[in-house]
C-alpha positions, 0 to 999 in steps of 0.5 A, spaced: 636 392 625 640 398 621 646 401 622 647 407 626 647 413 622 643 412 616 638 415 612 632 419 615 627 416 612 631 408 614 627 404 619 630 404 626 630 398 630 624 400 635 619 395 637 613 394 633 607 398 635 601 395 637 594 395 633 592 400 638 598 406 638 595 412 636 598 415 630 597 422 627 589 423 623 593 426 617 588 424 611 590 420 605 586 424 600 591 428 595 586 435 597 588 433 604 595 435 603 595 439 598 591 444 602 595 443 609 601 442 605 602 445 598 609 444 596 609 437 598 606 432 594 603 426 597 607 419 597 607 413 601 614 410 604 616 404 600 617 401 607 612 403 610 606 401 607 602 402 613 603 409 614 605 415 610 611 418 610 609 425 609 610 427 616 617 424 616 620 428 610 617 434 612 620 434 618 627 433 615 626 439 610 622 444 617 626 444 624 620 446 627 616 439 625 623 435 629 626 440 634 631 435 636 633 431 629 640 430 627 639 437 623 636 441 628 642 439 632 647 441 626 649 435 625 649 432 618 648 425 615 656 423 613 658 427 620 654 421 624 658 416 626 655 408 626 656 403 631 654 396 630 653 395 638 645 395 641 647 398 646 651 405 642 644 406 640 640 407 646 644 413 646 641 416 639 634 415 641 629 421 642 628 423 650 621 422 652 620 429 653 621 429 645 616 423 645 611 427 649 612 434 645 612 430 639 605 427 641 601 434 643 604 437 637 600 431 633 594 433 639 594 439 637 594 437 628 589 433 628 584 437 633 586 443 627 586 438 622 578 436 625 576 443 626 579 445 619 575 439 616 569 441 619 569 447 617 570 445 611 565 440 611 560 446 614 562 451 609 561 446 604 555 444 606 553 451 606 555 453 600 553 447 596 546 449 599 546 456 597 549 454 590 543 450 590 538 455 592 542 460 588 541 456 582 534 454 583 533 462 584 537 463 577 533 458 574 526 461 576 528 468 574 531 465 567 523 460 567 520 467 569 523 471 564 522 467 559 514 467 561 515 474 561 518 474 554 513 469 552 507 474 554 511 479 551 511 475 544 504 474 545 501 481 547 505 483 539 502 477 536 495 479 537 497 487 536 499 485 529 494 480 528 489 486 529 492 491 524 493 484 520 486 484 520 485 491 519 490 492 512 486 486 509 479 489 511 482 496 509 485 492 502 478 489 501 474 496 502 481 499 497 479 494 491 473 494 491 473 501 491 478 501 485 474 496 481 468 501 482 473 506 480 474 501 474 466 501 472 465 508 472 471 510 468 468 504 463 461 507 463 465 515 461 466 511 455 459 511 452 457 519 454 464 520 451 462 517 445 455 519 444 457 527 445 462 525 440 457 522 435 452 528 435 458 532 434 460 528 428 452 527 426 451 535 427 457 536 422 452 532 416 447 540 417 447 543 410 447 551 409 446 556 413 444 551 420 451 549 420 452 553 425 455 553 431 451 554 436 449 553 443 448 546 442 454 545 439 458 549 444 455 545 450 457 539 447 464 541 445 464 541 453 460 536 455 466 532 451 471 536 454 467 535 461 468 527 460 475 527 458 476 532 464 472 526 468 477 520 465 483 524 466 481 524 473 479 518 475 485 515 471 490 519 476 486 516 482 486 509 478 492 510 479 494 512 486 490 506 488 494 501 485 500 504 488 496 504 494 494 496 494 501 495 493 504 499 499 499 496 502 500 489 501 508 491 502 506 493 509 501 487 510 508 482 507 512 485 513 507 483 518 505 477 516 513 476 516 514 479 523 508 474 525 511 468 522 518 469 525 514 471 532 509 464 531 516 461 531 519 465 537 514 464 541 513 456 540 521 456 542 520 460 547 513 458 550 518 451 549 524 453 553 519 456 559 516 449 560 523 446 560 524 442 568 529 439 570 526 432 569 525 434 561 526 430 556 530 433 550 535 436 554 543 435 555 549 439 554 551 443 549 559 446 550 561 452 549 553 454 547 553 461 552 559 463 548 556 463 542 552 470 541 548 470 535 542 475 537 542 482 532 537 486 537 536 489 544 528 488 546 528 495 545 529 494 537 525 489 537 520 492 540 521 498 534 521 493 530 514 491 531 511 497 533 515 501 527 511 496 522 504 496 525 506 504 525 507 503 517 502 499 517 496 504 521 499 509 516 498 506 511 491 504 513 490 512 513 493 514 507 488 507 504 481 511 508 484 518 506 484 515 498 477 511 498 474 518 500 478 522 495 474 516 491 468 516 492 468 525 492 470 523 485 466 519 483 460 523 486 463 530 483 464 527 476 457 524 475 454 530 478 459 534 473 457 529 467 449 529 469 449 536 469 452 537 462 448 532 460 442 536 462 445 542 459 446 539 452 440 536 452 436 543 454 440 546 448 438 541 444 430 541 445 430 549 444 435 548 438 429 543 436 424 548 438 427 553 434 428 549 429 420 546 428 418 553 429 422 556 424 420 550 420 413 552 421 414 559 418 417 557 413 411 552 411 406 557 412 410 562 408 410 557 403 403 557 403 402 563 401 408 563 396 403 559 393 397 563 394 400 569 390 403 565 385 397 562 383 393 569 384 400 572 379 398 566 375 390 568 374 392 575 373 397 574 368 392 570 364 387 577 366 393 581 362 393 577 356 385 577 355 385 584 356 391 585 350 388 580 347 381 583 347 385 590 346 387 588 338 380 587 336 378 595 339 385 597 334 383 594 329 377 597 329 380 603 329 386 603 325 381 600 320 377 606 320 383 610 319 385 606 313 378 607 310 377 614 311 384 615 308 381 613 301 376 619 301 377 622 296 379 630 295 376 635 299 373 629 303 380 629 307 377 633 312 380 633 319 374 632 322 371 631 329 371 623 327 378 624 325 381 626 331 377 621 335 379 616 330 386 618 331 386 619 339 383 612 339 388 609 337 393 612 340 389 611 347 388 603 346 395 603 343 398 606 350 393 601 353 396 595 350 403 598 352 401 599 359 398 592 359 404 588 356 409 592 361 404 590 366 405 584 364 411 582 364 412 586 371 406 580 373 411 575 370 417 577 373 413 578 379 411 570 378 419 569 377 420 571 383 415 568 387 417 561 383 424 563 386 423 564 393 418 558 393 423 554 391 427 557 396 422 556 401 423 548 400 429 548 400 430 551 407 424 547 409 428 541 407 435 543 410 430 544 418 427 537 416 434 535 415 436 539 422 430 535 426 431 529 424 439 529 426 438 533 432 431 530 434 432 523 431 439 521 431 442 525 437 436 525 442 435 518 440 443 517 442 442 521 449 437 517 452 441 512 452 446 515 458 448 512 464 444 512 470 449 515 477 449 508 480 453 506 474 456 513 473 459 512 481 460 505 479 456 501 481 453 495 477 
């Protein structure tokens, strides 16, 4: 037994208590203590293993706890006097009414202490159960939003592996529009080439039928007709190669939004079919502070819908050009069969006339000939009828001489002399008149030679005209396109 008047937390001689003796229901666990008392910390008495000395040095420090302890009573430890004696002792020991308060206060700590742990054993049964349920609700909301997202994903998917399907049937129909396109441009080059060869042959005509004429008037806008047509065709060519391209930019950015979509979808398709009993499944600290996202769903709903915008735009532009094309192509082959049609009506009346003319000028040759052959005859005609003309002069002339030798008186100018005289100067007029006639015939003959050779000449110009115009270049035009090649068909 200790000495009176020692520390608190010293052992007093008392009898040992039975096995039986209640004692305060104070739990050992920290969160116990920490929870009915916070200042204080839990610790066991060295000296008491079998009890915790809580309750002791609490009841030092809190008068409320130990009403009648030395220091509620004023007393201090170094003012309390020891006494070795048994019997000293019995008068520092507590009353009984300090021993039965002492116990209702323990009654009444370990019924709130109960009730406390029943609340809390209720409140967290209750809380774990709430938790639970809120937990489950959250992540059935969070598998419900994900199935919604992924029907979502799933709905843009098909939304853009249609206009996918569109732009590359309307790629399709643009290419082969734009080949078609190619193939007429192609086919312009031989009607260009044969309107230029005519002219070119046409420039081979001689003297006066080098004219400019209809015909010639006619190719000269058939050849600008064909140019106007390729220079047309080249700027659609053109277009429809800026077209392909900005289709195939808008057919890219789709193919990239399904790609990344066919990605997203396959995660969160996966993410949706994650159950607690997965495999795969663990901690990833810190992961919910991490925000790598870079669009709200509206954005991303745009951004999707922005390119099937783009792409639909596209497709309309691409349809609008296709029918521009083919307005082209049918305007430019009427434009050109109608020039060809021109030309060549042209040509068959330049022919006609030609031929015509030609025709003319062999019947006028004809008879150029007749009365050159009729000039020739009568031209012999005057030289026999001179020639025949010397014989009737010398006859007279002979005459003359003859009488002019009469002699003396007989040199009368008689009847006969004068007759003589007048017949000579008659058939002398004669022969003049003949002669003049006859170099009038003659030159008559000249000139008939001359428009002859005239005549053939002209004749061999029309031949040369007929062969270039009939032959060369009418030849050269049957060889035109059809309008299916025209329009680009094979």
């Amino acid at each position: 037994m200790e000495l009176l008047g020692s520390t608190l937390t010293a052992t007093y001689a008392r009898p040992r208590p039975g096995p039986n003796s209640f004692l305060p229901a104070i739990s050992t666990m920290a969160s116990s203590y920490k929870n009915r008392f916070p200042h204080y910390t839990l610790s066991h008495s060295l000296t008491l293993p079998w009890r915790p000395s809580t309750y002791y040095k609490v009841a030092s420090v809190t008068p409320s706890l130990a009403p009648f302890s030395k220091s509620a009573q004023g007393l201090m430890p170094a003012q309390i006097h020891s006494f070795p004696g048994n019997r000293t002792a019995l008068f520092t020991r507590y009353t009984p009414d300090d021993w039965y308060k002492s116990n209702q206060n323990n009654y009444r700590e370990s019924e709130t202490s109960r009730r406390s742990a029943e609340r809390l054993r209720v409140d967290t049964s209750r809380l774990i159960q709430e938790k639970d349920q809120q937990i489950r609700k959250i992540q059935n909301d969070t598998s419900k939003d994900l199935g919604e997202r992924v029907n979502d994903i799933a709905f843009w998917k098909s939304e853009i592996n249609h206009e996918i399907d569109q732009m590359i049937g309307e790629t399709n129909a643009l290419s082969e529009v734009k080949r078609r396109l190619e193939r007429a441009l192609a086919e312009t080059e031989g009607p260009l080439q044969v309107a230029q060869e005519c002219l070119y042959h046409r420039e081979k005509r001689m003297s006066i039928d080098l004219v400019h004429d209809d015909v010639e008037k006619q190719l000269l806008q058939e050849v600008d007709s064909i140019k106007s047509c390729q220079e047309r065709m080249r700027r659609q060519l053109e277009k429809t190669v800026a077209q392909l391209t900005n289709n195939r930019a808008a057919q890219h950015e789709l193919e990239r939004d399904i790609g990344d979509k066919q990605t997203a979808h396959r995660i969160d398709d996966k993410c949706h079919n994650l159950r607690n009993s997965s495999d795969g499944i663990g901690y990833y600290r810190g992961v919910e502070r991490i925000d790598a996202t870079i669009s709200v769903p509206e954005s991303w709903a745009k951004f999707s819908d922005d390119n099937i915008l783009r792409s639909q735009s596209e497709r309309a532009q691409s349809a609008k050009l296709r029918e521009d094309v083919e307005n082209l192509l049918s305007v430019t082959s009427n434009e050109m069969w109608n020039h060809f049609n021109q030309v060549n009506v042209m040509f068959t009346n330049r022919i006609s006339e030609t031929v015509d003319t030609k025709n003319k000028l062999q019947n006028h040759l004809a008879k150029t000939l007749q009365e050159i052959f009729q000039t020739e005859v009568i031209i012999d005609s005057i030289k026999k009828a001179i020639k025949d003309k010397t014989a009737f002069m010398k006859v007279a002339q002979t005459r003359l001489d003859e009488r002019s030798r009469r002699p003396n008186v007989e040199l009368c100018r008689d009847i006969a002399q004068i007759r003589l005289v007048q017949e000579v100067r008659e058939i002398d007029d004669t022969i003049q008149a003949l002669q003049q006639r006859l170099r009038d015939a003659e030159d008559t003959l000249q000139m008939l030679l001359h428009t002859k050779s005239n005549l053939e000449h002209e004749l061999s110009i029309k031949a040369n005209s007929l062969f270039i115009d009939q032959e060369k270049c009418m030849g050269m035009r049957k060889s035109f396109p059809s309008t299916p090649r025209l329009v680009g068909y094979t």
